[in-house]
Every structure is written in structure tokens, then in C-alpha cells.
C-alpha positions, 0 to 999 in steps of 0.5 A: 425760382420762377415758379415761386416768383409766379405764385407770389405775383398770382396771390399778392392781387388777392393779398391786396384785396384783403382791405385793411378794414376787414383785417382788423375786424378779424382784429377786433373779434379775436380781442373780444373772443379772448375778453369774453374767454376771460370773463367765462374762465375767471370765476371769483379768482380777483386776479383772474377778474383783474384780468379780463377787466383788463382784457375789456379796457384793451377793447376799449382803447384800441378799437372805440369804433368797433360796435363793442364798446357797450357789450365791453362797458357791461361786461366790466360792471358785472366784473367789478361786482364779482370784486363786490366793487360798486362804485367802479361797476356803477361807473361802468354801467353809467357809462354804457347809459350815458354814451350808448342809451340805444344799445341792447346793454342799456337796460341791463345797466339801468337796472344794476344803477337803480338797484344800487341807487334804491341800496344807497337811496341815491334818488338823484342817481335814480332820476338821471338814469331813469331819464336818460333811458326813457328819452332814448328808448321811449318804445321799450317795454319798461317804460311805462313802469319807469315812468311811474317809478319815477314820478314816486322818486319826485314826490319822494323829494318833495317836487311834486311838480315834476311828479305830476309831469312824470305822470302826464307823460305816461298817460299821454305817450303810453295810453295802452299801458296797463299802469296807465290808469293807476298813473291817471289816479295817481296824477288826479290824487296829487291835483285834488291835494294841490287843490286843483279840482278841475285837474284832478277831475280831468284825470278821473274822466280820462280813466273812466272814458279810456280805461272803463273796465279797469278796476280803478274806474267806479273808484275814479268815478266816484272820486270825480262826484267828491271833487265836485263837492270839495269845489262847491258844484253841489248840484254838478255831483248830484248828476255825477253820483245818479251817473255812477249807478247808471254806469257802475251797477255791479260797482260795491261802491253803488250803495256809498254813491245812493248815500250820498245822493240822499243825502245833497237831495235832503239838502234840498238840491236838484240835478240842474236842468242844463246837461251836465257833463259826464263820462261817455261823451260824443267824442270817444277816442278822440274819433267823432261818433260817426267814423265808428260806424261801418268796417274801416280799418283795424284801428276803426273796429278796435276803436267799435270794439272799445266803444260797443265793450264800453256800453256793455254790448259784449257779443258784438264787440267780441265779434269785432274784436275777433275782426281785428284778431283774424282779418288784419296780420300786419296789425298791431293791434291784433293781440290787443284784440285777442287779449280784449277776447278774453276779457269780455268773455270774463266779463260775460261770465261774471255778469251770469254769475251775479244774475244767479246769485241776485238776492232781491227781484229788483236787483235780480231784473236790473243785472238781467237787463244788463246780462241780456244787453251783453249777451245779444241774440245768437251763439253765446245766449243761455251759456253758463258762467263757466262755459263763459270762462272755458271760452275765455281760457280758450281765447287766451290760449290762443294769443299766447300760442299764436302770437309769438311776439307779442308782449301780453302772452304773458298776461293771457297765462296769468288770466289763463290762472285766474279762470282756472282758479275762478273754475275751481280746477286746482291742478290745471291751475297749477299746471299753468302757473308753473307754465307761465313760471317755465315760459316768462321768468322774467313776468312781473306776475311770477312773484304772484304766480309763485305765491299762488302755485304754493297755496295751491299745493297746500290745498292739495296736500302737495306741498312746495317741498316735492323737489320736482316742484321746487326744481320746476317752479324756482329754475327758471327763475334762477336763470334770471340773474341777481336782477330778478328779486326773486333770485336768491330765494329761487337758486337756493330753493331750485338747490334744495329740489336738485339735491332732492332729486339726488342731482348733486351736482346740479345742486353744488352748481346752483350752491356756487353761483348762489354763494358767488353772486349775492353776498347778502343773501340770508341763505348764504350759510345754509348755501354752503352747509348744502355744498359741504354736505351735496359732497358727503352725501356723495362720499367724498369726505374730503371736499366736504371738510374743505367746504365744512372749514369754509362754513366755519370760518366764514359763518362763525354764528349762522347756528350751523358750526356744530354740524360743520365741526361733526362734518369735519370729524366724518361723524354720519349716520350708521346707515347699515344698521339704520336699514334693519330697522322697518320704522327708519325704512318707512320713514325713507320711503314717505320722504323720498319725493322731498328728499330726505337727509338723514340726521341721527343724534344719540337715540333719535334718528331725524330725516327731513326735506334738504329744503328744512335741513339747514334750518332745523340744524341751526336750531339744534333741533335734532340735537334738542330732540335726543335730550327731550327723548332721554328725558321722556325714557327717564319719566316713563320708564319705557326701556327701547333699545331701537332708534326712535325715527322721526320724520317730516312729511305730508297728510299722514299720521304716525302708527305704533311700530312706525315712525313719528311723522311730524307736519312740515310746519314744524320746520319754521323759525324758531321750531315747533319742538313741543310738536315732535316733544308731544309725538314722542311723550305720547308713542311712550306713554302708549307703550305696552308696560303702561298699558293700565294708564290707557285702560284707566282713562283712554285719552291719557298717552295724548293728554301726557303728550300735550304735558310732556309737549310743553314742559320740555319745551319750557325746560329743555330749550331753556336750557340749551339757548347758548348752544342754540346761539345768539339771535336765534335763541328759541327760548319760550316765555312762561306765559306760553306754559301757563296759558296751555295750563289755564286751557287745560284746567278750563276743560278739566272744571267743565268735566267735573262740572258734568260728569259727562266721561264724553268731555274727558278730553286730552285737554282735560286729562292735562288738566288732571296732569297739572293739578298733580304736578301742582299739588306735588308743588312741582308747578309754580311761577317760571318753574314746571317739573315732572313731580310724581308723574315718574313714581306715578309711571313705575308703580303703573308698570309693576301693576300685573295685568291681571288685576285691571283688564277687562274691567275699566272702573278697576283700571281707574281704582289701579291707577288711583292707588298708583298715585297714592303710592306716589302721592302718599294719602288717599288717591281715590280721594285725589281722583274725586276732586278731579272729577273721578268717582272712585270706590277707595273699597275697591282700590284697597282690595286692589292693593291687597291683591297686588301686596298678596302676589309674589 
């Protein structure tokens, strides 16, 4: 009992150490562990998110001191948009804006307010958190844009005076800005309508002195001289507009400036004696000239740099520049100066540029003049203008690797882009798109970037379906969140790359949290379709019917409840037998980098990228396709018991024992189905039981592909717009059918009208098609018909081989007896209205050698 005493005496002086503050911070941590446990663990169970709403709010009323109230405020609006409740979540995210502006949350809240404020086009709202944000955190990086945003929220409301204020105040509190000009133009557009002139001229010389290499400074210029027009200072503008092409040469604007400079000197007025003001002035900067000599400070050689980049001396700024960039680390300026780099040797390289592609003496000299002045005398004299640009790519290349904080790596990539484009290196130019997608998701030049990496894979032949692409380029920015605008576009595509690469279950993670996150998103349907079918892809059935049912009942009219119905059935594909066929096996392999789904219908065999799946389905495109192809068997005759395979692919042609290889731009809203109708009308029409028609005229199987294209097309989708459904009907109007007609009857006359067998075109033997058609009377307004092109097909196939081969004028006699078999009267007649000099001795010799066989 002693002992118990002493140990309990020894340990109460620490108990009582232990101060009450630091109990209930192991109080408050706890709390929040649980809250945020709870928000992980809720997914889109409403009571679940009840809740950790719940478990937020008890953060908020026991400890208001405790530093987590913003982070508590936020974490309630996410959950209350996962009840798609937005009026309780704005209310929350105002909160964390109103009491906590300065908090690392702030931003996220003003983001979620103005995307429901631009929703509900509550301006008012706008204004206030825009407002609120700014005057709190005036350093952070968004406010800029936000200023800018805000002065178009005024003028949307008719203040245009605090318009122009909102603009004042992003060019005077963020003059390094890069929307700094723009908001400058901006501001001198709103005076020049007000009618203040001198304001508006102001403005214009503030972008022309501050921002002399932005791409709006020729415009300002010019804009300052127009000002001075509309205020009557016509001599003023005279001076300004000789000004302007003295200091924008290489400007396209130069030859409206030397216009209308003729023009106010034929008006008889002079350039007034007296100096009259223009851009480049003693002050610059705010710095009298004299402080710009010498070395000084970082500031003071930044400011040399501008000056000297100002009047085109480009070596010796970047010299400067490169001072700035090397000799000064606790600068601020150093990644500015880096940046800047990289901008003069652009400049460098376009000045050598327009010196070798000047096409007059006079303006080869003046660019030279101007080349030389910028170049100077030392290690950069006699470059090229793609060494210029290689120096460029390097100087950025080194911010955006040695300058870990700065907030322009990101710029310094997307120039790094654009070199390389300017260079002609397409793949290093995809190669650094995708890294600055990888690097900064979050860049205002993704969306531009995105654009460009897709025109390049066109370029290449590789195009944005290769599922490693779509995983590299789109993944990160799904990890943005709904605040990106790119976000839904990019989860579902990053989907589509993951199920492409047979990462289903990365692929349903995405699905989810697509379908969880953004209920508006148009892909919604196609989200859950991929979910569904990522399971029976994986072989379990069971899930994927779950996930079918949900499609059903949630997306009745996406175009999609046929496939969910025929996955609820367990109706796949027989894969086993579809391996023995060596066309279905080709197809697999030219579409594995894409990932290929697999949709057979009757006959035909469909296997596309997942990424156009969803799409075509809608559609019934596959569906579509198996009527065209039982159609096509009908007409021609062609008896094919093997599946008949078609693929979507890339930068190959179909061969006969293949399969039919469409392009990707087939797979667009509504379908292309005269593209694959056409492939598989012409894979029939060449099949060897009709071989006397190729022997007859060559260009025939691809001239009844064309036909065949487009009479399906008017025909059978037609008939199919109900099961297509609603808006997403497909139906082709008649003039669409009559317009390939009128081509094909163009290049017909042009081949009867020379007999030259070198303009029997496919389209000229459609042409003949037509006119067969036509003269059967299966052709007229809103109606097109086989006429006798079947009886014309059977009769070609009972012609035994031995009466045309080798001789193609009997091909053309066997041919025209094929028709006049179909046609009744003389198809050697017939022929020759068409342009087809057929001897009809011959054609009766024939069909006395046919009549004599067995």
C-alpha cells in the first residue's frame, strides 16, 4: 500500500504537468481524425454523409478555437454537393469566405461559389466573393484573372464604372501580370466608349511602354494614333502613326498605319514642329534614364534589360537578363529574368526568320538593320533561326528544372511546346505537351495543350485512342476534381485508356467517381455502360447485370437499353469460335494498343476502341450494320457462311481475306454507316463468283460500294430511327442521296463525253448504276431501290468463266447481256447511251455460247 501511495505521489506531478490545453488539442485531433475517417468512408450513402456532416458541425461547436474550422466549413460543402445539396454547400463554402478569407480553403471555396454563381448567373454573388477574396489575399496568384473576371461581371451589369476601376486595379497592383495588357486594352476600349480619349490614350501608351513585346502592343499603338483622330489632334496622329513604323516594323499593321498616313498628308497636314509625345520616353519605369546605367541592384539590371529588349538590343539584354537569372538567388526577379531569356532568343529567332524570307531589297535591308542592332557583335552573330530557338528551349528548360518555386515553369513548358512546334519536331513537341499535362494539370494552357497534343497525334498517324496516350494526357487532369473544366471529359476518357490497357479496375474507379461527382456530365450513360461491361469483360456476370439494371433505370433514353437488356441476358460474343477465324484474329491485333471491345451481331463481328464503344451502341451502329450486310448477301448473291469482321483502326487499308478496316472518323455523332455499308457492298462485289463484273469494268466493286453506301444509308436507317430513339435519330435526308447521284451522273457525262476509259472513275460507274436503277424506275423523289442490280448479279455469276477471261471487250459483251437479261431489250444498246461501245454481234455470239453449255 506504500509502494502504491509512492507511485501514485511520483506520477501525479507529471499528471498535473500534462496542462489542460494540450489535453484537449489530443481532443480536437481525435474529433477531427473521426470527421475526416467519416467523410473517406461515406461514399454516396446519404446517411453515411449525414453523418460526417454531422461529425464536421461537432468540430465546429465544441472547439471554434481550435484552427479547423475552415478545413470543417469546406469539407461540409463537398458533402453537401455529394446530396447535390447547393444551397446548403454554398452556404457552407461562403462561410469559409467570409470568416476565414486568409485560410489555404479560401480559394477552394471561391471556386465551388463562382461555378454555382456563373450556374445561376447570380452576378451579385460573384461580386462579393471575387471582392472578399482579393481584398484578403491580394498575393495570391489568382488575382489577377479574378480581377479581370470581375471587371466583366460589372460591365455585364451595366456599371461600367466600377468596370474600369476593377481594371485600374489590375494594372496598377499586378503590372507583371500577364493579363495585365489585356486589362490595360481593355480599360483604354471602355474610355475611348465613354469618349474620354485622353483616358483611353493613357492606357494604350501604359501597354506600349510597359508591355512593348506583348501581342497587343502594335494594336495599342495604332489604336492611341485613332484616338487622337476621334479628338481632332489630327496632326498629333500624323506623328504617332510615322511613331508606329519607326517602332513596330515587322507589325502586319504597318501597311494600315502608311495608309492612313497618306491619307491626313493629302489632307494637306503636317507633323507640328513642337516634339510631340510619344512612346519611349525619358522616364521608363518610373526610373530616370540615368539610374539605368551601370550595374546596381537586381531591380536596376531587370529594369536595363527591359530597357535595352525595349529598343531591340537583344544580346545585351539577355546578357543582363542572364545577371539577373545567376548573380542574385535571394531575388525575386530571377525567374523573370530566366523567362525573359527565352523570350529574346524567340525574338532573335523570328527577327532571322523574316530577314530570310524578306521579298523586296528595301524590306530585306530594313529587317537586316534591325537583325543586326539585336544581335550585336559576339557569340550569337550568324545563328540561325533554328539555333535561336534551340537556345530558347534551353533557357526555358532551365527555369522550369532549376527554379522549383516559381510560378512560370509552367509557362516556360508551353513555350518549350511552341519552339518545338515552330522547329517542326513533332514528337518532342508531344513529348513536352504531355509533360507539362503530367507536371501542371492544374495550367490555364492544358486545355490548349490537350488540343495540340491530339492535332499532333493526327498528324502522326497516332491518334488519341491509343490508350496509353489517353491514360498519360487525361489522368492527371482527372485529378484535379470537378473544379477543373476539363473534369469530366478527362475522367471518362482516362477511363476508356484504362480499360484500353486492360486496367479494369482502375478503369471502374474512375467510372465511379465520374458518375459519383458530376451529375451533368454527358457521359454519364456511357459511364455506367463502361462499368457494367469493365465487369463482364472480367467475367462476372453478376455485377455486370447489377450495373446493367442501374443503366436501365436510371438512363431509359441514352440509346443504350438494348445492350444493357442483351447484357442482363449474358448474351457475349462466341469468342472460342471467333479465334479460328484469322480476319477476327487480325482485327484483335491492329486494335490492341486502342483496346478493342468486341460486339457481334447476326453475321457481323464489330471490334472497336472502348473509348467509341458507347458511342456506336447508341447508335445501333452495330446493329445497323448486320441488317446492311444481310441486305448486301441478298443483292449480290455472295453465299459466306464466315463472320464478316469489322474494325476501327488507324493508317491501314482492308485486303480480301482480312477484315474490313474503317477510319476512326466513323465513330462520330450521328455515324458514318455509308463508310462501313461502302466497305462491305465492295468486299461483295469482289468476291470470285462475280468476278465477270471486275473483268468487265475494274473500277466496278468500289463504284457499287459508293451505290450500295449511300442507298443503305437512305434506306435502312430510315427504317431503324425508332430503335435508334428520339434525339438521336440518324435519319439522312433525300438530298444527301440525290447529291451523290447529281456527282456521279457529272462524272459519268464527262466519260461519255470523251470516251477516254482513263475517266471510267468509281464515280462514273455509279453514275451507270444510277442510270440503271433509274431506268428500272427504282430511283425517284424520297425513293431509291436495288432495281435490277440483283437479277443483274445472279445472271454474272451463271456466266462460266471460260467465255470472258482473258479478254476484256467479251467481259463487257458478257456484262451487257447480263443486263439485258435483267432489263429485257438490247443491253449493248443500253451500254452505249452510257458511253460503252459494245459490239451486240458479239453479245449474241455469247449468249449462244452460254444457251449451248449444259
Amino acid at each position: 500500500m506504500w509502494r502504491g501511495g509512492l507511485v501514485l505521489g511520483l506520477l501525479l506531478p507529471s499528471l498535473h504537468t500534462f496542462s489542460l490545453e494540450a489535453f484537449n488539442r489530443i481532443t480536437v485531433f481525435n474529433a477531427v481524425q473521426d470527421a475526416a475517417e467519416a467523410r473517406k468512408s461515406c461514399g454516396v450513402d446519404p446517411v453515411k454523409i449525414s453523418r460526417a456532416i454531422d461529425a464536421f458541425r461537432v468540430i465546429l461547436d465544441l472547439y471554434p478555437d481550435a484552427g479547423y474550422c475552415a478545413y470543417s466549413w469546406n469539407e461540409i460543402g463537398e458533402l453537401y454537393l455529394l446530396l447535390k445539396d447547393w444551397p446548403h454547400a454554398i452556404e457552407a463554402f461562403r462561410k469559409v469566405l467570409m470568416d476565414f478569407p486568409r485560410s489555404d480553403y479560401s480559394d477552394d471555396a471561391l471556386n465551388r461559389v463562382l461555378q454555382y454563381c456563373r450556374q445561376t448567373e447570380d452576378w451579385r454573388g460573384a461580386v462579393w466573393a471575387i471582392e472578399r477574396f482579393v481584398s484578403s489575399r491580394p498575393s495570391h496568384p489568382m488575382c489577377d484573372d479574378l480581377l479581370m473576371e470581375l471587371s466583366r461581371i460589372y460591365e455585364r451589369l451595366g456599371d461600367l464604372t466600377r468596370a474600369i476601376e476593377a481594371l485600374q486595379r489590375l494594372a496598377t497592383s499586378y503590372p507583371d501580370s500577364e493579363v495585365a495588357p489585356r486589362a490595360l486594352y481593355r480599360l483604354a476600349w471602355l474610355y475611348q466608349r465613354a469618349g474620354n480619349f485622353k483616358g483611353a490614350i493613357e492606357a494604350y501608351d501604359r501597354i506600349v511602354n510597359f508591355y512593348p513585346f506583348s501581342d497587343l502592343a502594335d494594336d495599342a499603338a495604332l489604336a492611341s494614333a485613332g484616338c487622337l483622330r476621334k479628338a481632332g489632334d489630327l496632326c498629333s496622329a500624323l506623328a504617332r502613326l510615322q511613331a508606329f513604323v519607326q517602332f513596330f516594323p515587322g507589325s502586319e499593321k504597318v501597311a494600315q498605319a502608311r495608309r492612313e498616313m497618306m491619307g491626313l498628308l493629302r489632307q494637306g497636314y503636317r507633323v507640328p514642329r513642337q516634339p510631340v509625345r510619344v512612346w519611349i520616353k525619358p522616364i521608363f519605369f518610373g526610373v530616370p534614364k540615368r539610374s539605368l546605367q551601370g550595374s546596381g541592384t537586381a531591380k536596376e539590371l531587370f529594369e536595363r534589360a527591359r530597357r535595352l529588349r525595349a529598343e531591340k538590343a537583344l544580346s545585351q539584354a539577355i546578357s543582363l537578363y542572364a545577371r539577373v537569372a545567376q548573380g542574385f538567388p535571394g531575388s525575386d526577379l530571377r525567374d523573370n529574368a530566366q523567362f525573359s531569356i527565352g523570350e529574346c532568343y524567340e525574338e532573335l529567332s523570328l527577327l532571322a526568320k523574316q530577314a530570310s524570307l524578306a521579298t523586296t531589297p528595301e524590306r530585306q535591308a530594313e529587317v537586316m538593320d534591325l537583325f543586326r542592332r539585336a544581335v550585336g557583335k559576339g557569340k550569337l552573330e550568324g545563328l540561325s533561326s533554328a539555333e535561336y530557338l534551340k537556345a530558347a528551349i534551353k533557357a526555358y528548360r532551365a527555369l522550369v528544372e532549376n527554379f522549383p518555386g516559381s510560378e512560370l515553369r509552367d509557362d516556360a513548358l508551353a513555350r518549350i511546346v511552341h519552339c518545338y512546334k515552330e522547329l517542326g519536331e513533332k514528337r518532342k513537341e508531344l513529348e513536352a505537351g504531355l509533360e507539362l499535362i503530367s507536371r501542371f494539370p492544374w495550367s490555364r494552357y492544358v486545355r490548349q495543350v490537350v488540343h495540340k497534343v491530339e492535332k499532333v497525334l493526327e498528324e502522326r498517324g497516332w491518334p488519341l485512342r491509343l490508350a496509353s496516350v489517353l491514360v498519360r494526357v487525361f489522368e492527371p487532369l482527372a485529378k484535379l476534381g470537378p473544379g477543373c473544366d476539363l473534369y469530366d471529359e478527362a475522367v471518362y476518357l482516362a477511363a476508356c485508356g484504362r480499360m484500353g490497357m486492360g486496367d479494369l479496375k482502375g478503369a471502374r474507379k474512375l467510372l465511379r467517381r465520374l458518375i459519383r461527382t458530376w451529375d451533368d456530365s454527358p457521359y454519364l450513360a456511357y459511364a455506367q455502360f463502361l462499368l457494367a461491361r469493365s465487369y463482364e469483360v472480367e467475367g462476372d456476370l453478376k455485377k455486370a447485370a447489377y450495373e446493367y439494371a442501374i443503366l436501365l433505370e436510371d438512363y431509359p433514353k441514352s440509346g443504350l437499353a438494348d445492350d444493357a437488356q442483351r447484357g442482363l441476358r449474358g448474351d457475349l460474343p462466341n469468342l472460342m469460335s471467333l479465334m479460328d477465324c484469322p480476319a477476327f484474329v487480325e482485327a484483335i491485333g491492329r486494335t490492341r494498343e486502342y483496346g478493342a471491345d468486341i460486339i457481334q451481331r447476326g453475321q457481323v463481328v464489330l471490334v472497336c476502341p472502348f473509348l467509341d464503344s458507347p458511342l456506336l451502341r447508341a447508335y445501333n451502329f452495330p446493329e445497323v450494320l448486320a441488317q446492311g450486310w444481310e441486305e448486301i448477301r441478298r443483292v449480290t448473291g455472295v453465299d459466306s457462311t464466315e463472320p464478316v469482321v469489322v474494325a476501327l483502326t488507324a493508317g491501314a487499308s482492308s485486303h480480301s481475306d482480312g477484315p474490313i478496316l474503317l477510319p476512326f472518323e466513323v465513330a462520330v455523332e450521328p455515324p458514318k454507316f455509308e463508310e462501313a455499308f461502302s466497305s462491305m457492298a465492295e468486299r461483295a462485289a469482289s468476291d470470285e463468283s462475280l468476278l465477270l463484273l471486275s473483268k468487265a469494268i475494274p473500277s466496278f466493286p468500289e463504284a457499287f460500294g459508293q451505290f450500295a453506301g449511300v442507298l443503305l444509308r437512305f434506306n435502312l436507317v430510315h427504317e431503324t430511327r425508332d430503335v435508334i430513339g428520339g434525339a438521336q435519330a440518324a435519319v439522312v435526308p433525300f438530298d444527301s442521296v440525290r447529291e451523290v447521284h447529281d456527282t456521279a451522273y457529272q462524272a459519268l457525262a464527262k466519260f461519255i463525253a470523251s470516251g477516254d476509259w482513263g475517266l471510267l472513275t468509281p464515280e462514273a460507274v455509279c453514275g451507270l448504276l444510277f442510270g440503271l436503277v433509274e431506268a428500272a424506275g427504282a430511283y425517284k423523289e424520297n425513293v431509291i431501290g436495288w432495281g435490277p442490280l440483283p437479277k443483274i448479279f445472279a445472271l454474272a455469276r451463271s456466266v462460266p468463266r471460260e467465255v470472258y477471261e482473258g479478254d476484256g471487250e467479251k467481259a463487257l459483251a458478257a456484262f451487257a447481256w447480263c443486263i439485258k437479261g435483267a432489263m429485257g431489250g438490247k443491253g449493248a444498246t443500253l451500254l452505249a447511251k452510257f458511253g460503252f461501245k459494245v459490239d451486240p454481234e458479239l453479245v449474241r455470239r455469247i449468249e449462244a455460247e452460254i444457251a449451248a453449255r449444259p
